[in-house]
Residue frames relative to the residue before (quaternion, step in Angstrom):
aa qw qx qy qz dx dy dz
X 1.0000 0.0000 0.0000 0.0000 0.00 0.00 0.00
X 0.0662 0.7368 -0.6728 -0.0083 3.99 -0.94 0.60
X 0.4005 -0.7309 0.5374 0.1286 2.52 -1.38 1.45
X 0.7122 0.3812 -0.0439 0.5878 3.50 1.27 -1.23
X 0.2697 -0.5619 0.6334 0.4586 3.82 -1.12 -0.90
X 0.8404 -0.0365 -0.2891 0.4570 2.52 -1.25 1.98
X 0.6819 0.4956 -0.4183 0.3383 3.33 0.58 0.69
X 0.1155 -0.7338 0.6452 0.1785 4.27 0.64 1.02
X 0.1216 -0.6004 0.7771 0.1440 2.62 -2.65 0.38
X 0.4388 -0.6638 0.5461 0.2619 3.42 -0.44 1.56
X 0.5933 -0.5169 0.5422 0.2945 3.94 -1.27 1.28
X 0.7676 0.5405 -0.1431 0.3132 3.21 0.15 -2.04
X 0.6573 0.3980 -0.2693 0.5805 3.54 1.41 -0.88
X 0.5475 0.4709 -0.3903 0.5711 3.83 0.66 -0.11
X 0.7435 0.4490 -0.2694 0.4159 3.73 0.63 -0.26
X 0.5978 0.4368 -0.3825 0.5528 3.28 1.38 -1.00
X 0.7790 0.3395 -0.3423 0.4009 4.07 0.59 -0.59
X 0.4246 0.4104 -0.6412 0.4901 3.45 0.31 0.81
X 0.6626 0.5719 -0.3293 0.3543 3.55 0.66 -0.95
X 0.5644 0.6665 -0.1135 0.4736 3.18 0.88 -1.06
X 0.6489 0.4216 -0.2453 0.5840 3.77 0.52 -1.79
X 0.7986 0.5481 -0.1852 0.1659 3.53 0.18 -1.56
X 0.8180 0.3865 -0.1048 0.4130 3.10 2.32 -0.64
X 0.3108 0.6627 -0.3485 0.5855 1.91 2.64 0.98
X 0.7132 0.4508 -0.2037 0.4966 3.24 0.69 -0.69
X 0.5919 0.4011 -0.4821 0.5064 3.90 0.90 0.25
X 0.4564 0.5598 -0.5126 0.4643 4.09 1.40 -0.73
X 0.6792 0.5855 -0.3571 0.2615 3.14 0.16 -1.18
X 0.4942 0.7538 -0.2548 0.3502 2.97 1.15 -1.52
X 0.8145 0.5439 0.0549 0.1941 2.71 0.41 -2.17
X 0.6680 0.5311 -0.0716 0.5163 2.64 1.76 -1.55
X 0.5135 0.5045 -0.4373 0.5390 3.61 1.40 -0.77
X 0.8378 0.3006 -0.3831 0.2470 3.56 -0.08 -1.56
X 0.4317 0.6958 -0.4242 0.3867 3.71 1.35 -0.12
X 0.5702 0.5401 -0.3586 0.5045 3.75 0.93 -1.14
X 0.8678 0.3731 -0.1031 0.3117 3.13 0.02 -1.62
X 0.5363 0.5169 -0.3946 0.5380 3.36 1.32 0.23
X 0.4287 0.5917 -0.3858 0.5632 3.53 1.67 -0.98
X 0.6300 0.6766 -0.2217 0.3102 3.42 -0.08 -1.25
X 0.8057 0.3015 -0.0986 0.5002 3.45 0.30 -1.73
X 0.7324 0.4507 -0.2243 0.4584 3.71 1.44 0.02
X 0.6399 0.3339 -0.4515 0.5245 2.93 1.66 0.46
X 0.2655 0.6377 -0.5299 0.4920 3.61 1.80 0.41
X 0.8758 0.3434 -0.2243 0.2543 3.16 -0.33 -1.62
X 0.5707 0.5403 -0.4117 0.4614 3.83 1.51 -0.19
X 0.6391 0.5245 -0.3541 0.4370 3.53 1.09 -0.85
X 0.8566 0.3362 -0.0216 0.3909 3.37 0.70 -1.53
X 0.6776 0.5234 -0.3839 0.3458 3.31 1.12 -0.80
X 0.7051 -0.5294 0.2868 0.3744 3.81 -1.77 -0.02
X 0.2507 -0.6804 0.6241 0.2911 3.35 -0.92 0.38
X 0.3683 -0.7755 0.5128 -0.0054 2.68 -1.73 1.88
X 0.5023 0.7947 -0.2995 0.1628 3.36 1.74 -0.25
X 0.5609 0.6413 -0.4273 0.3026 3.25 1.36 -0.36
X 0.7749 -0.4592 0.3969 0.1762 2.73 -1.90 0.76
X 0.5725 -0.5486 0.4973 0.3520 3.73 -1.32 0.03
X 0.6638 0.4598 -0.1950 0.5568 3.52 1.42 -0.68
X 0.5011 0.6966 -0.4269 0.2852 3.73 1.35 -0.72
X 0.6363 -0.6006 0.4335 0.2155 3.50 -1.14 0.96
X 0.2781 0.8931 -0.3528 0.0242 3.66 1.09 -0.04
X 0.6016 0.5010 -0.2852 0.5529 3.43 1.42 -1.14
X 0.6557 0.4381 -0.4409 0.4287 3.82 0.38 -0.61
X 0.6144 0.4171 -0.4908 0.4557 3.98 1.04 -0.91
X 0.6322 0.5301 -0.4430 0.3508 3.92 0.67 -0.44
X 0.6187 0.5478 -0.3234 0.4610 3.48 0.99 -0.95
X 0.6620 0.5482 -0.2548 0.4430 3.78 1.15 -0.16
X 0.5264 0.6816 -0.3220 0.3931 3.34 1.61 -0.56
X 0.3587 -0.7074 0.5645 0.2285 3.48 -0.73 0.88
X 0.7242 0.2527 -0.3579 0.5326 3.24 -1.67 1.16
X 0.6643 0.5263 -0.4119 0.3346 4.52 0.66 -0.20
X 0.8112 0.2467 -0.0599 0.5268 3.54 1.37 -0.42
């Protein structure tokens, strides 16, 4: 294949960089949804609900205290 005169492009090297680009671009992939799964699990330790209470835990009275429910 020539792109220029006197200038070849090897097939095989046009093949290894599509090849190349493309398994960059699935890391990538990978790496975003990795962050962002990171992410939503240090969200959900900081922010999310504790489930630990008890059957006996006071929970509705700490709700009845919440400003803005009543």
């Amino acid at each position: 294949m020539r792109v220029f005169p006197g200038f070849r492009v090897d097939q095989e090297y046009c093949l290894n960089v599509k090849y190349q680009q493309k398994k960059e671009k699935h890391m990538l992939t990978l790496y975003l949804l990795f962050i962002a799964l990171l992410a939503l699990g240090i969200t959900a330790c900081r922010w999310g609900a504790n489930s630990s209470d008890g059957i006996n835990s006071p929970e509705w009275q700490r709700r009845q205290d919440w400003p803005g429910f009543h």
